[in-house]
C-alpha positions as protocol buffer text, in pm:
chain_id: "A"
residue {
  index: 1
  type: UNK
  ca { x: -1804 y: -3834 z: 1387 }
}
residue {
  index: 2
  type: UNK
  ca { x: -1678 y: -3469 z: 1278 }
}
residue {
  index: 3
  type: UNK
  ca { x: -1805 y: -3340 z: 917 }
}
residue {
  index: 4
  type: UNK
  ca { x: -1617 y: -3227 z: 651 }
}
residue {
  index: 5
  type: UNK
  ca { x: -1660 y: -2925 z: 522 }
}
residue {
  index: 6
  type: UNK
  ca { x: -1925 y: -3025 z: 243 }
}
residue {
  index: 7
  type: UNK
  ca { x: -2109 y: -3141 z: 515 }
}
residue {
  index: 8
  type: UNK
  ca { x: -2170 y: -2815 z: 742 }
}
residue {
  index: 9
  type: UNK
  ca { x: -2429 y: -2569 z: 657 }
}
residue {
  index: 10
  type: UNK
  ca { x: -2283 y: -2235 z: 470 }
}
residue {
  index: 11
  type: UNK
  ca { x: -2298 y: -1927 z: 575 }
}
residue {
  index: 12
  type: UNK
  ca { x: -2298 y: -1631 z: 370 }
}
residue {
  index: 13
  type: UNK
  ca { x: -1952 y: -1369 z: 394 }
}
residue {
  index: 14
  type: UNK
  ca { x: -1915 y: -1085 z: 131 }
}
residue {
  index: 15
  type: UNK
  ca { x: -1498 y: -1063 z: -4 }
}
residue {
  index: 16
  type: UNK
  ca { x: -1425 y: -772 z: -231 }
}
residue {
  index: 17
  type: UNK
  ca { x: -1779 y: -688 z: -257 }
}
residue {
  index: 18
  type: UNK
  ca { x: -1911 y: -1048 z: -390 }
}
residue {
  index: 19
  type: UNK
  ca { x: -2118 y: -1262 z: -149 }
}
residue {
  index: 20
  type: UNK
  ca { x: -1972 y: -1630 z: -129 }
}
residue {
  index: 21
  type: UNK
  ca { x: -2093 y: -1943 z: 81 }
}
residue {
  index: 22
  type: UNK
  ca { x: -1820 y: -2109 z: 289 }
}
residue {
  index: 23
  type: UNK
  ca { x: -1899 y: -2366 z: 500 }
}
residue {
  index: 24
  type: UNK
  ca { x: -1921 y: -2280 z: 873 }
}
residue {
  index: 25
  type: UNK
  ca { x: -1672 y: -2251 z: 1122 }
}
residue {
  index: 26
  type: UNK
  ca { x: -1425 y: -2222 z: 815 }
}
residue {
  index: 27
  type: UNK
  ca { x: -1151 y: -2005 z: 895 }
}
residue {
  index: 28
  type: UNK
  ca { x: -995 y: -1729 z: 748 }
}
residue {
  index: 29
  type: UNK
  ca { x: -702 y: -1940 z: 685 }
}
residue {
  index: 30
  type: UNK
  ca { x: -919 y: -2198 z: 519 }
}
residue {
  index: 31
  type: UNK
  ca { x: -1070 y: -1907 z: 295 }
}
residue {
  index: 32
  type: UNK
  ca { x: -700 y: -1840 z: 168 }
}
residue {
  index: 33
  type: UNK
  ca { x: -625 y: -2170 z: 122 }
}
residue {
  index: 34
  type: UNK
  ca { x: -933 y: -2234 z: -79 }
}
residue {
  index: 35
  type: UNK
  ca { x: -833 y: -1943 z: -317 }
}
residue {
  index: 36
  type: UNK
  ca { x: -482 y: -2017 z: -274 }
}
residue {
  index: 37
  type: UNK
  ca { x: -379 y: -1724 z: -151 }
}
residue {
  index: 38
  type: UNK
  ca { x: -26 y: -1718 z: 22 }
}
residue {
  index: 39
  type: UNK
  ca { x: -123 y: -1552 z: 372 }
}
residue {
  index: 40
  type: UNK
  ca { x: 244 y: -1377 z: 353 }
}
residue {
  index: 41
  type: UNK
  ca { x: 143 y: -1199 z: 55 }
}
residue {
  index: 42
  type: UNK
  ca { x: -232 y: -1038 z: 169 }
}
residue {
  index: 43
  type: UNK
  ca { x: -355 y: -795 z: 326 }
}
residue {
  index: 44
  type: UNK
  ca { x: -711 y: -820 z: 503 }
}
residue {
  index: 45
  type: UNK
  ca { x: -977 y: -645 z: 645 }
}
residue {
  index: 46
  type: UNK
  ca { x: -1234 y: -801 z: 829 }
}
residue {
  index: 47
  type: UNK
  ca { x: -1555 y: -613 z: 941 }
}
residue {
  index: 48
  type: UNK
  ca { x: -1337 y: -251 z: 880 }
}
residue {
  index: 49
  type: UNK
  ca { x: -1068 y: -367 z: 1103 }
}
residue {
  index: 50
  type: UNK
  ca { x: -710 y: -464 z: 935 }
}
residue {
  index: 51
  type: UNK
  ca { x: -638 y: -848 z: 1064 }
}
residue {
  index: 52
  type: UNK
  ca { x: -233 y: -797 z: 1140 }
}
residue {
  index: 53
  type: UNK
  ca { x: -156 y: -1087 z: 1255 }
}
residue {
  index: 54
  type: UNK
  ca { x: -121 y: -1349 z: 999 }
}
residue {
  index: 55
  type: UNK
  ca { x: -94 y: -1636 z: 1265 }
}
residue {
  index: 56
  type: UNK
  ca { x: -422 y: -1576 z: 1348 }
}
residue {
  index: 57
  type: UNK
  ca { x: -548 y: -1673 z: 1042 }
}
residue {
  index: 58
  type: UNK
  ca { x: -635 y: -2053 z: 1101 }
}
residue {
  index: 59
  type: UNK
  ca { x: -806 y: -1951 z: 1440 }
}
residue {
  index: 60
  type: UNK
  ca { x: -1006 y: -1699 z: 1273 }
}
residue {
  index: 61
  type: UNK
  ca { x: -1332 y: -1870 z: 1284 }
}
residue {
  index: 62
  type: UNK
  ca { x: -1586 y: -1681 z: 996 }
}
residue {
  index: 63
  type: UNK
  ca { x: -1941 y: -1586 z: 1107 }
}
residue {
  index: 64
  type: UNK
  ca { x: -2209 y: -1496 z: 907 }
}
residue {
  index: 65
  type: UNK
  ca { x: -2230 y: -1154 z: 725 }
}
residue {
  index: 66
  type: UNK
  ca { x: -1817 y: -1116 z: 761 }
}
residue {
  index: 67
  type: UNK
  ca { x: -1705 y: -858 z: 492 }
}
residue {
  index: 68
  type: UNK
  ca { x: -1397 y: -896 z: 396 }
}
residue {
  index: 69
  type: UNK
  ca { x: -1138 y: -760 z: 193 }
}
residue {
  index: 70
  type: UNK
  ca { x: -832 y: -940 z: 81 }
}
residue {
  index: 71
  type: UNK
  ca { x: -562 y: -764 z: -120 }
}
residue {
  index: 72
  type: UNK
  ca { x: -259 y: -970 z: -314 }
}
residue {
  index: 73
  type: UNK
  ca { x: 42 y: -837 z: -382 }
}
residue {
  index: 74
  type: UNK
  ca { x: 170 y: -912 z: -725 }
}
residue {
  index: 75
  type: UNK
  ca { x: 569 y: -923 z: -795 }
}
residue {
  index: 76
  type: UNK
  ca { x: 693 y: -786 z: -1125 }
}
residue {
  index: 77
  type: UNK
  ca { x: 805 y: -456 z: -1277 }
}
């Protein structure tokens, strides 16, 4: 029987400086999802290294004491 999410143990990741809990073997597409973040419009950094390729996302598994840093672009002028 697989778990859901709510059902794995959390590990701890740091984004933009703030430690959250996310379940484990979330991904980092399952990060951007949660926040709903549109992976088209963000750029991140994972462990000091830029992520470029934005299919990658969902396969991205997340391990403990990931830092990462996610930047939105906003449209307007």
């Amino acid at each position: 029987m697989t778990q859901t999410a709510a059902e794995r143990p959390a590990i701890a990741v740091t984004v933009n400086g703030e430690v959250r809990q996310v379940a484990a073997g979330s991904t980092l597409g399952d990060l951007l999802r949660e926040h709903e973040l549109d992976p088209r419009m963000v750029v991140v950094e994972r462990n000091r290294g830029i992520v470029r390729d934005r299919h990658a996302f969902d396969r991205m598994t997340l391990e403990a004491e990931d830092v990462l840093e996610i930047v939105h672009f906003v449209g307007g002028g």
